[in-house]
C-alpha positions as CSV (number, residue, x, y, z in Angstrom):
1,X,120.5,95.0,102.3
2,X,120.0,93.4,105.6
3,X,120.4,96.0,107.7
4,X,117.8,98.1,105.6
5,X,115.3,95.3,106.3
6,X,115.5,94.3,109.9
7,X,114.1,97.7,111.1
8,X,111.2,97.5,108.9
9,X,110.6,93.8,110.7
10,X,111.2,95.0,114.1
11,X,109.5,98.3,113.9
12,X,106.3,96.8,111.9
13,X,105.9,93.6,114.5
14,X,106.2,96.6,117.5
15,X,103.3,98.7,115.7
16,X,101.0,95.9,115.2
17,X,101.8,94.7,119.2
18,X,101.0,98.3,120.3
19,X,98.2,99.2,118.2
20,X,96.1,96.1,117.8
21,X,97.8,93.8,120.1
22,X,98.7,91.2,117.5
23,X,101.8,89.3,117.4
24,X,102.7,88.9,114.1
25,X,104.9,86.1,112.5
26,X,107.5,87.2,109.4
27,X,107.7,85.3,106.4
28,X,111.3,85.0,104.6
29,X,111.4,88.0,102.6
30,X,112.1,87.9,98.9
31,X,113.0,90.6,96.0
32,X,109.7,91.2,93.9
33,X,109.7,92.0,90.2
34,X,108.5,95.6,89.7
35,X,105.7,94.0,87.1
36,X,104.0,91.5,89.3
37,X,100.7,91.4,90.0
38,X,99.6,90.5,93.6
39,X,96.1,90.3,94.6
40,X,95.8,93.2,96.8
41,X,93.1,94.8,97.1
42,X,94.3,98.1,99.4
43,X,97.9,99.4,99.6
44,X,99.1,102.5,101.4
45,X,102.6,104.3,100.2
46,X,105.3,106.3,101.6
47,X,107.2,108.2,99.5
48,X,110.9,108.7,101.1
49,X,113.7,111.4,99.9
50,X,116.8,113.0,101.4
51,X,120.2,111.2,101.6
52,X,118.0,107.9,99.7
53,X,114.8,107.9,97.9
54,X,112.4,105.1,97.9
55,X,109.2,104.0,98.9
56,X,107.4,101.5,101.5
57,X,104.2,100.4,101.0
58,X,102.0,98.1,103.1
59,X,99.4,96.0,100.8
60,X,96.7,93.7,101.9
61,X,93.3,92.3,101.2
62,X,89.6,93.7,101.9
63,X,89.4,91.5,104.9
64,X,92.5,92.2,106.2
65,X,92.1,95.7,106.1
66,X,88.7,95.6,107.7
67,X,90.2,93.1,110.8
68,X,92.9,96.0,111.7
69,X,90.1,99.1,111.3
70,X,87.5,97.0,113.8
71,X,90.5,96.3,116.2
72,X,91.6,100.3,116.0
73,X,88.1,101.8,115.9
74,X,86.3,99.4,118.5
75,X,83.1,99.4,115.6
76,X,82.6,97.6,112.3
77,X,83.3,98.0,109.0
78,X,82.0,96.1,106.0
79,X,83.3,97.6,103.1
80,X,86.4,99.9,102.3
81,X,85.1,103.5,103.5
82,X,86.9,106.2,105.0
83,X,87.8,105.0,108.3
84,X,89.7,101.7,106.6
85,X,91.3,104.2,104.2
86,X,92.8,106.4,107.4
87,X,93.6,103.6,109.3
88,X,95.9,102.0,106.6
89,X,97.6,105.3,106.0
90,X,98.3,105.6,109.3
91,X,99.8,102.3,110.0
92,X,102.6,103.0,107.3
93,X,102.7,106.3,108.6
94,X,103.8,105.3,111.9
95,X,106.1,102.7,110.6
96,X,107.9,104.2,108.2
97,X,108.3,107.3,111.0
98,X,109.4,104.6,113.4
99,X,112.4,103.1,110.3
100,X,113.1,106.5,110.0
101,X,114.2,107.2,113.6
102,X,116.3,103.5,113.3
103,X,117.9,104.9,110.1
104,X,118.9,108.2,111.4
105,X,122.5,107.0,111.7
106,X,122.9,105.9,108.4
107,X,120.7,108.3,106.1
108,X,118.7,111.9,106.5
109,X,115.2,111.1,105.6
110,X,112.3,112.7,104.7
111,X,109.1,110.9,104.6
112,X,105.7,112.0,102.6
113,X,102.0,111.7,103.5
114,X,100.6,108.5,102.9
115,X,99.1,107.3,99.3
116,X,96.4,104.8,99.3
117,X,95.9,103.3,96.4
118,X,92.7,100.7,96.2
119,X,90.9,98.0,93.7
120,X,91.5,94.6,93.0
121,X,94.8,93.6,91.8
122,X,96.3,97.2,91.2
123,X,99.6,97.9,90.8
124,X,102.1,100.3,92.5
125,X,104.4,102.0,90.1
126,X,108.0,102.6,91.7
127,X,109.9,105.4,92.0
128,X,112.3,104.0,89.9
129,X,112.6,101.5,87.5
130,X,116.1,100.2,89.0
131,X,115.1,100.0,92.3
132,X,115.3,96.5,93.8
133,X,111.7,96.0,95.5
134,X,112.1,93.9,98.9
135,X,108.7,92.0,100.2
136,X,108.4,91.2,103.7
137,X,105.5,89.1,104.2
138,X,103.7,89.5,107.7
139,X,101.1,86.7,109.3
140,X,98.5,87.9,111.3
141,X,96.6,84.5,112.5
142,X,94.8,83.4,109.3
143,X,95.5,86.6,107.3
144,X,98.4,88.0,105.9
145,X,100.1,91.1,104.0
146,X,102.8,92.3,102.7
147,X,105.5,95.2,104.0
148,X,107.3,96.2,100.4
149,X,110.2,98.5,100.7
150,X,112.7,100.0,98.0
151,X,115.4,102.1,99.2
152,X,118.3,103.7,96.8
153,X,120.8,105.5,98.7
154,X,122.8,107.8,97.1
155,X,126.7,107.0,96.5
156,X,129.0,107.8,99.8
157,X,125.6,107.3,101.9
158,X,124.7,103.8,103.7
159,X,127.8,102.1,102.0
């Protein structure tokens, strides 16, 4: 499973350097139970299919999510509108287009559009009930979220 998660760490700490100029600092990550409840209050998926299927899915709080719109956007933003909705999606669009390109050796992926999903302490229903949910938690200064990533390969892919 290792070599699944280090490009999700390498390409998600690039993306925030690039994009909001933030070096961010990597928890240890941990397998999550698909039934836990987190205190999130915004969370953007990615669906993924082809020669695995899964999902990644970036989840923070209000605050956090407003932070990373102001630094993108160069205005404010006090509440959860459109702009913190986009910017979100985009940030696990571009890194799970960036794993994608790491991956290439191994598997033939195909990524979705984005999902946001938003409310205090929602949930994110997997893709599948086996799947073994990785969280990779990410500081940024005082703030923090986390990167969650499932990926099933298929048998004869990955092994």
């Amino acid at each position: 499973m290792e070599q699944y998660i280090q490009p999700f760490i390498k390409v998600c700490r690039n993306v925030f350097k690039e994009l909001v100029e933030v070096n961010l600092t990597v928890d240890r990550p941990y397998f999550s139970d698909q039934k836990a409840v987190h205190q999130w209050d915004i969370s953007a998926i990615i669906g993924l299919s082809g020669d695995a299927r899964g999902a990644v899915v970036i989840s923070m709080r209000k605050g956090l999510s407003l932070r990373i719109t102001d630094l993108l956007t160069g205005s404010s933003h006090g509440d959860i509108d459109d702009d913190v909705v986009d910017a979100v999606g985009e940030i696990v669009n571009i890194i799970a287009g960036n794993v994608k390109k790491e991956l290439e050796e191994e598997f033939r992926l195909i990524i979705s559009l984005p999902t946001i999903v938003q409310g205090e302490w929602h949930h994110v229903k997997w893709p599948s009930s086996q799947a073994r949910i990785i969280c990779i938690p990410f500081n940024m200064g005082r703030d923090m979220f986390n990167l969650s990533v499932a990926i099933e390969a298929f048998k004869g892919k990955g092994d």
